[in-house]
KOLZAZA-586750 format. One record per atom (N, C-alpha, C, O): x, y, z; residue in three letters. Coordinates in steps of 0.05 Angstrom, whole numbers, plus 32768, in hexadecimal, padded with zeros to 4 digits. Each point is the difference from the previous one (the first is absolute). Layout:
N
XYZALA...
***
This chain:
179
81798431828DUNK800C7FE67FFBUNK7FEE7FEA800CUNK7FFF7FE97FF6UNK7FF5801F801EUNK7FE77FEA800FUNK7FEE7FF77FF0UNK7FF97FE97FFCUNK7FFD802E7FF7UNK7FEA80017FEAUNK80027FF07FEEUNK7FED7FF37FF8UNK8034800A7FFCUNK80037FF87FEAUNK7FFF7FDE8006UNK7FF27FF07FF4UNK801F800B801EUNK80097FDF8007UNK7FE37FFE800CUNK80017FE98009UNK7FED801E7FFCUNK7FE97FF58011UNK7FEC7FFD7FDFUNK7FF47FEB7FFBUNK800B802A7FF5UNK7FF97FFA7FE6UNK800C7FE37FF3UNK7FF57FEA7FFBUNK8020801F8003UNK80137FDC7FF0UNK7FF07FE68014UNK7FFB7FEB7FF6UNK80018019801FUNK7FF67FE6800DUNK7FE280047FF8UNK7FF57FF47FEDUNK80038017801CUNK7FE07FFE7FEFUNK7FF67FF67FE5UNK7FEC7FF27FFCUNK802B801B7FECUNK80087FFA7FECUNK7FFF7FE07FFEUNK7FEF7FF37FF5UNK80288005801BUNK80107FDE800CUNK7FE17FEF7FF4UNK7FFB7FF37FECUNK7FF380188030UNK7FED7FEE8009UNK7FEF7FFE7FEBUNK7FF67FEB7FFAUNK800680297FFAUNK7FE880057FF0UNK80007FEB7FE5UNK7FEE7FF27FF7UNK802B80128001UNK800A7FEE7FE6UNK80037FDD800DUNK7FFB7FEF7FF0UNK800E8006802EUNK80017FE88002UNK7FE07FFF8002UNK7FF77FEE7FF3UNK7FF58022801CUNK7FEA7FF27FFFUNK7FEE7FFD7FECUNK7FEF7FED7FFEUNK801480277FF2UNK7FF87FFE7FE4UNK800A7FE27FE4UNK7FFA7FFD7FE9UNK80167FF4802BUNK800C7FEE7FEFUNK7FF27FE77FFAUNK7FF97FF18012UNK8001800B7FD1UNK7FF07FE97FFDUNK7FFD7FDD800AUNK7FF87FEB7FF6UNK8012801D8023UNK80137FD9800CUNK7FDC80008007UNK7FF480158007UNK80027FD67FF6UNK7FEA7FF1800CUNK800C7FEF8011UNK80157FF57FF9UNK7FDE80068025UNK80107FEA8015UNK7FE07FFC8006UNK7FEE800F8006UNK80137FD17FF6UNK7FE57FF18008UNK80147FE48013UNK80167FF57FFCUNK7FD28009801CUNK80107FEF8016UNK80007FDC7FEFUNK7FEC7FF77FF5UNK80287FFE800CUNK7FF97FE77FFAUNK7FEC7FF07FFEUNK7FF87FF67FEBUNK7FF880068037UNK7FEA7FF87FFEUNK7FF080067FECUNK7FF17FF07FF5UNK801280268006UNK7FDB80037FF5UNK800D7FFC7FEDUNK7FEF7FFA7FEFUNK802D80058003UNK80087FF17FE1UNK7FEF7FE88003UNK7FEB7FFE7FF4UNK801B7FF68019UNK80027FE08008UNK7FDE7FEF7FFFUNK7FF57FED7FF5UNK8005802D801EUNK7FE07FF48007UNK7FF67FF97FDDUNK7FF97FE87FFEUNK800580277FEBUNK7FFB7FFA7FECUNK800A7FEB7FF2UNK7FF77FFC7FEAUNK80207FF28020UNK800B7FE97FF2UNK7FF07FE98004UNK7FF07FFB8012UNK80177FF87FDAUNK7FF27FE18001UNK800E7FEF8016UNK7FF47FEC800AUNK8027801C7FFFUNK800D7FF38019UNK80028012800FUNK800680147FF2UNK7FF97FF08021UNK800580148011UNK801680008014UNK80068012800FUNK80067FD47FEFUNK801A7FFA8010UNK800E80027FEDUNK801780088006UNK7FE67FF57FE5UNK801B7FFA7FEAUNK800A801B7FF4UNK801580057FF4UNK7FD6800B8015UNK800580287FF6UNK801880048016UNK80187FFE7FFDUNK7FD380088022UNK80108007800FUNK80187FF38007UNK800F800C800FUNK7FF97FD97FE8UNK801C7FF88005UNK801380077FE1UNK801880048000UNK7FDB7FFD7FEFUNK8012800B7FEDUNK800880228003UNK801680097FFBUNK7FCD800A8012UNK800B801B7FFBUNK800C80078012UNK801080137FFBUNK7FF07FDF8029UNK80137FFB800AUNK801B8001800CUNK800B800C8012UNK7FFD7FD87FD2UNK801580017FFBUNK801680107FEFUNK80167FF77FFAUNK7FE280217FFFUNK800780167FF4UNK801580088016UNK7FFC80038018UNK801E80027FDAUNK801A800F800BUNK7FF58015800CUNK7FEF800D7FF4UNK80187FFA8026UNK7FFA8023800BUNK7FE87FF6800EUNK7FFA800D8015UNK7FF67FDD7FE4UNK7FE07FFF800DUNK7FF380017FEDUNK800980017FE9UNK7FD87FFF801FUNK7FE47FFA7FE6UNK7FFF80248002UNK7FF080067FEDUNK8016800E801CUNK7FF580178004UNK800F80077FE2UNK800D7FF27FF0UNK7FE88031800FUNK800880067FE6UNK7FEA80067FE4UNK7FEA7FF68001UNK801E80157FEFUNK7FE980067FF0UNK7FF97FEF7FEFUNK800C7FEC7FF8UNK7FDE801F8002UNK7FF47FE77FEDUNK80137FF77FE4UNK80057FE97FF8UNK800580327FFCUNK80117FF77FE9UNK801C7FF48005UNK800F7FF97FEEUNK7FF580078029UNK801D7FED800CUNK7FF57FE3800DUNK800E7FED8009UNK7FDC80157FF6UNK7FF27FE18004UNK7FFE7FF07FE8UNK80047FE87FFCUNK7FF5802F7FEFUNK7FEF7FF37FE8UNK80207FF17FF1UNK80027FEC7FF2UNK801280248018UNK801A7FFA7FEBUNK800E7FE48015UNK800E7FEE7FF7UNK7FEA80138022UNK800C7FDF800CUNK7FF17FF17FF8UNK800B7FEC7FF7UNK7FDE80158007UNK7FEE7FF77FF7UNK800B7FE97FE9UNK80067FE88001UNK7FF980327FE9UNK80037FF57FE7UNK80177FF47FFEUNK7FFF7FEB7FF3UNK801C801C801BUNK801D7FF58006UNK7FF77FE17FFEUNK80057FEF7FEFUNK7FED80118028UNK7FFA7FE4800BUNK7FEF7FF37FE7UNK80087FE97FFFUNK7FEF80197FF8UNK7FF07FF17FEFUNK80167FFE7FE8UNK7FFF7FE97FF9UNK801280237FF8UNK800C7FFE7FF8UNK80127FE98002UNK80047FF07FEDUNK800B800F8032UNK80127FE58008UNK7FE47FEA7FFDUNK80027FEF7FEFUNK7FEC8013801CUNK7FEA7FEC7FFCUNK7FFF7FEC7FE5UNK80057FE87FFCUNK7FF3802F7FEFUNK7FFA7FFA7FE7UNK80257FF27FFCUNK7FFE7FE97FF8UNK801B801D800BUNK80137FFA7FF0UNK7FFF7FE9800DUNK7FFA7FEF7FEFUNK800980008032UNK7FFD7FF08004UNK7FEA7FEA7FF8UNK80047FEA8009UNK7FEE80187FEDUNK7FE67FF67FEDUNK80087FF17FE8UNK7FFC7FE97FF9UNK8012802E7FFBUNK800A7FF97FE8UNK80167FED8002UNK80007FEC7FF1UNK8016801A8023UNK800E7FE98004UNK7FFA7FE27FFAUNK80087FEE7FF1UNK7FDC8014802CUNK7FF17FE97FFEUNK7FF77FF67FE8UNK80017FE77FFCUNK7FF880247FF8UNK7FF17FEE7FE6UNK801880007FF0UNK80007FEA7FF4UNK801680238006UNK80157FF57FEEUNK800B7FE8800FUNK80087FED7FF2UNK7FFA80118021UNK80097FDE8011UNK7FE27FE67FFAUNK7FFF7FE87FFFUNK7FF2802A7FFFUNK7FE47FE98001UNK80057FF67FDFUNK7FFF7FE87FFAUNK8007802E7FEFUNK800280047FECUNK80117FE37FF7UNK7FF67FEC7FF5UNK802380188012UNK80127FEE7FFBUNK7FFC7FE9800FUNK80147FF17FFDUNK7FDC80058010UNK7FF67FF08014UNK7FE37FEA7FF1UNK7FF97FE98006UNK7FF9802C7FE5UNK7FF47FEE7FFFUNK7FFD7FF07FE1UNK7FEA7FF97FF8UNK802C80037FFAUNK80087FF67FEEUNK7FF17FF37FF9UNK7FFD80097FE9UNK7FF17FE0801AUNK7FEC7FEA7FF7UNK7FF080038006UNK7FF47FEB8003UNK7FFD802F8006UNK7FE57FFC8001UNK7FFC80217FF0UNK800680178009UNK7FEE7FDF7FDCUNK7FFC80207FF2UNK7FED800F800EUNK800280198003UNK7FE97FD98007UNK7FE680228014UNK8016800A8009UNK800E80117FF6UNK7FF77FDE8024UNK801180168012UNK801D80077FF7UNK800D800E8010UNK7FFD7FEC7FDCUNK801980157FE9UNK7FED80147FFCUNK80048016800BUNK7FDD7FE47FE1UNK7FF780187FF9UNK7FFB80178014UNK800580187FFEUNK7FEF7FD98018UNK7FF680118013UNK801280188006UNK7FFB80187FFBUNK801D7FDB8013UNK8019800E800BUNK7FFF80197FE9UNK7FF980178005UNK800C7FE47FECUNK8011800E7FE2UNK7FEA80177FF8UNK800580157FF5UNK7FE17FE28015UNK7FE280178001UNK800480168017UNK7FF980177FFCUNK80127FE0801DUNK80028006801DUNK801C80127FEEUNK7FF880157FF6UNK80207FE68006UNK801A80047FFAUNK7FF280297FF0UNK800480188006UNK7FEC7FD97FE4UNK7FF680237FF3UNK7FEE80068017UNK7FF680167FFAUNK80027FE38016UNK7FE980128016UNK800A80188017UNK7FF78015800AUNK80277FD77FF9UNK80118009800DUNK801680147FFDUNK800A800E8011UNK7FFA7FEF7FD4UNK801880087FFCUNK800280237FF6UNK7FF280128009UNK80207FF07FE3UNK800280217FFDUNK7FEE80097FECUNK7FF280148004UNK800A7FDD7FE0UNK7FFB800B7FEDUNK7FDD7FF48004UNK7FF77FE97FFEUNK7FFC802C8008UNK7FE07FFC8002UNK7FFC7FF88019UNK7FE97FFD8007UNK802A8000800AUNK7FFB7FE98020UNK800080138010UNK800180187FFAUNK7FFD7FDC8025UNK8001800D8017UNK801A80068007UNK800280038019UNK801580007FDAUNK801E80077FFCUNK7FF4801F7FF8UNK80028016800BUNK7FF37FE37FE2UNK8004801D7FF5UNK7FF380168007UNK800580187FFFUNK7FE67FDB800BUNK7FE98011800AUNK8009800C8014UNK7FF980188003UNK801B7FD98013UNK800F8013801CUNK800980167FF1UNK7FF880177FFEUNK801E7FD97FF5UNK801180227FEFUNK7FF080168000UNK80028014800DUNK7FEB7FE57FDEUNK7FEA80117FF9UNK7FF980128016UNK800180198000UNK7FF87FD98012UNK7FED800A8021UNK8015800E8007UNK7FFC80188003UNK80267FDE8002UNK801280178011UNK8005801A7FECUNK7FFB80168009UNK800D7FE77FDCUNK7FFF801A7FF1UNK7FE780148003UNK800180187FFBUNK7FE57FD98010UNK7FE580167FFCUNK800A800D801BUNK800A80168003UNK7FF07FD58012UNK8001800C801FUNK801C80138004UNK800080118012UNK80157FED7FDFUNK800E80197FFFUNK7FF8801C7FF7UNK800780178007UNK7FE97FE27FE9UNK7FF8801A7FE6UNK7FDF8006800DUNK7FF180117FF6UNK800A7FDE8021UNK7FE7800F800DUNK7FE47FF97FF2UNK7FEC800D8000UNK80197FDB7FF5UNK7FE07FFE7FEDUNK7FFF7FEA8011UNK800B7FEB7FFBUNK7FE5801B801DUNK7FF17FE5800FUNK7FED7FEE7FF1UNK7FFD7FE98008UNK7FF480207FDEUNK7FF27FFF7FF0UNK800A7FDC7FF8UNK7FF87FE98006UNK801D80257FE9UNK80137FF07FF0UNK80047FE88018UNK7FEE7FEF8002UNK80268012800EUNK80097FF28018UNK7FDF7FE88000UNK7FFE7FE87FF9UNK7FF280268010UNK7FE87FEF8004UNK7FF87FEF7FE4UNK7FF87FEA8006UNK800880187FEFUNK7FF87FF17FE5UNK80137FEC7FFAUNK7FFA7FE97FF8UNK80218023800DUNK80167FE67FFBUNK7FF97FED801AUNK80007FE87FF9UNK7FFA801C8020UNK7FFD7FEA800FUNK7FEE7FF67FFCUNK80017FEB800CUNK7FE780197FE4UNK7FEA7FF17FF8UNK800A7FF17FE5UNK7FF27FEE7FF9UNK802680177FF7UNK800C7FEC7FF2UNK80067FE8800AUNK7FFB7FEA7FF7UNK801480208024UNK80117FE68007UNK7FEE7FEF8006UNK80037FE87FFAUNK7FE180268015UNK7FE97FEC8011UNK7FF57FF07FE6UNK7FF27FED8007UNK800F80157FDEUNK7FF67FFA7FE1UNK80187FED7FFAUNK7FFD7FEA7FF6UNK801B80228013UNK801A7FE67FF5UNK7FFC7FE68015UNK7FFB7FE97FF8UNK8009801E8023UNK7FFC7FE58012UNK7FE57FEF7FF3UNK80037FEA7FF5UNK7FDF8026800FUNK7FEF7FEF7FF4UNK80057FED7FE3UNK7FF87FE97FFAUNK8017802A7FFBUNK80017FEF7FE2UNK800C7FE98000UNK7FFA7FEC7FF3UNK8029801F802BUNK80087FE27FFCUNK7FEF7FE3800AUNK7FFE7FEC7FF2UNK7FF78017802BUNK7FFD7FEF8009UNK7FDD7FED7FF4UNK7FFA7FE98003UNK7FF9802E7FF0UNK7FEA7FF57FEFUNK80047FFE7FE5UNK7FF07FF17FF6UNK8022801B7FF9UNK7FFD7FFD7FE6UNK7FEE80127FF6UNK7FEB800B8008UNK80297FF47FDAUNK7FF680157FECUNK7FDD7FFC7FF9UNK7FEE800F8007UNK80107FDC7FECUNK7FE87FED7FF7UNK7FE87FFE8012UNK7FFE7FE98009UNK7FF780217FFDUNK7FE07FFC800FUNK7FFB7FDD7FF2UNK7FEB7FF78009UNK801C80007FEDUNK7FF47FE47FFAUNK800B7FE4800AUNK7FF57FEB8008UNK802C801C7FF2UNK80127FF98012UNK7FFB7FFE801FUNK80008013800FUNK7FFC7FD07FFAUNK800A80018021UNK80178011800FUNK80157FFF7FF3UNK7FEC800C801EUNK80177FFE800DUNK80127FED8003UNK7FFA7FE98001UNK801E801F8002UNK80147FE88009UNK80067FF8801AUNK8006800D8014UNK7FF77FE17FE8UNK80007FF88028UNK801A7FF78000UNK800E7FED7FF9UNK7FF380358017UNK802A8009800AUNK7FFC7FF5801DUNK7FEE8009800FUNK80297FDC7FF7UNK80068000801BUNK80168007800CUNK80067FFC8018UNK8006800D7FD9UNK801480188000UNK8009801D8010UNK7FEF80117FFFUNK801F7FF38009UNK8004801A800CUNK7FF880167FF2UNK7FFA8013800EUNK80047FF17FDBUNK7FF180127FF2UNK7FE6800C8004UNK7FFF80187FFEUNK7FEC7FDB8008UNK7FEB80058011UNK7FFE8019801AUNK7FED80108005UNK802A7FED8007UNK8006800A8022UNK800D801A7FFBUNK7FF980168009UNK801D7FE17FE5UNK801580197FF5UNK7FEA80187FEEUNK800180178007UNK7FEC7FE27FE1UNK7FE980117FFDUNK7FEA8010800EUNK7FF580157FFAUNK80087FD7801FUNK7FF3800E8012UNK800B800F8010UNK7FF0800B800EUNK80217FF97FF7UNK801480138005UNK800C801B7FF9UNK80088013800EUNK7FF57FE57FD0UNK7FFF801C7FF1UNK7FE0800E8000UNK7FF880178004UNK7FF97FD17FF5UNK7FED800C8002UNK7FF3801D8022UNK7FF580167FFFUNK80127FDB8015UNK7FF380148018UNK801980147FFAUNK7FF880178003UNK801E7FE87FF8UNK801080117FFDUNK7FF7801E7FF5UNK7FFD8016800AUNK7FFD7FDB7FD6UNK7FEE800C7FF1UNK7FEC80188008UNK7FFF80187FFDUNK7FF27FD5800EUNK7FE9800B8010UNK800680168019UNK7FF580168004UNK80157FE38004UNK800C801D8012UNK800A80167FF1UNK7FF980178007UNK80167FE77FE3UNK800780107FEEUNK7FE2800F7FF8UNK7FF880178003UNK80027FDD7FF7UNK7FD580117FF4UNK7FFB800E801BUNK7FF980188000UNK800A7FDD8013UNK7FF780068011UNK8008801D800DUNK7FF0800E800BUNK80317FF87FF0UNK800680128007UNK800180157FE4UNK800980178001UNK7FF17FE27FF1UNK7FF980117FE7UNK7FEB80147FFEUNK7FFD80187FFCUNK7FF67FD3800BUNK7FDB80108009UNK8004800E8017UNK7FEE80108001UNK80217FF28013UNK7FFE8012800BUNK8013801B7FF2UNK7FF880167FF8UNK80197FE38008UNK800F801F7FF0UNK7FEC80077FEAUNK800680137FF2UNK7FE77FE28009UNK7FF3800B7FE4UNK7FE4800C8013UNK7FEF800C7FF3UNK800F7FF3801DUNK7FED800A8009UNK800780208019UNK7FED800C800AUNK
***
């Protein structure tokens, strides 16, 4: 009977250590960000602590960028209705509005990212956050390479950069599970 229950625990161990969790320490998430305060106070702030595996980072992660992006969108539907007489910044907003939003936007692209990172294609996950980093740029420079930018003095600006390092942590912890 020793044999056997001392087997089942061997058994135990063998299968938890064999288990695919990658755990990389924050910092060295972090050290690779373009902010390096703005990582470590976002990963952080994670319920339970910043500890934990990489694919339970990558999904607060994405959580967070998600409320990010919907608060965004808020924003520009208030800017939207806000800027009645002046058509750039109607058009602008309403350019920002599809950059943002679900169908082709950085709305959809989360979705996208939480359905992969469930189903384990870090692959996938990483490419959609290089969408979103392609939707923020589009809004705040425009479609048109010929076209100026619009000079947003606007909260829009702050609220994008926001998704954007978001973003970027997201790649960041991607590349490591892919490696």
């Amino acid at each position: 009977m020793v044999r056997f229950i001392s087997f089942i625990v061997l058994f135990l161990l063998c299968v938890a250590s064999s288990s695919p969790t990658k755990v990389v320490d924050v910092e060295t998430i972090c050290k690779k960000a373009k902010n390096y305060s703005f990582c470590i106070t976002l990963l952080k702030s994670k319920a339970g602590g910043a500890g934990g595996d990489l694919v339970s980072l990558a999904s607060y992660t994405i959580g967070v960028a998600r409320t990010d992006v919907s608060k965004t969108i808020n924003l520009i539907k208030t800017l939207i209705a806000k800027s009645g007489g002046n058509p750039k910044a109607l058009s602008h907003y309403k350019n920002c509005l599809d950059h943002f939003g679900m169908n082709e936007g950085a709305l959809g692209e989360i979705v996208e990212a939480q359905q992969l990172l469930k189903k384990g294609d870090y692959g996938g996950v990483n490419a959609h956050a290089s969408g979103i980093l392609t939707d923020v740029d589009g809004c705040l420079s425009g479609d048109s390479p010929t076209d100026p930018p619009f000079h947003d003095t606007s909260s829009l600006p702050k609220y994008a950069a926001i998704v954007e390092q978001v973003s970027q942590i997201i790649l960041i912890i991607t590349n490591f599970l892919l490696h």
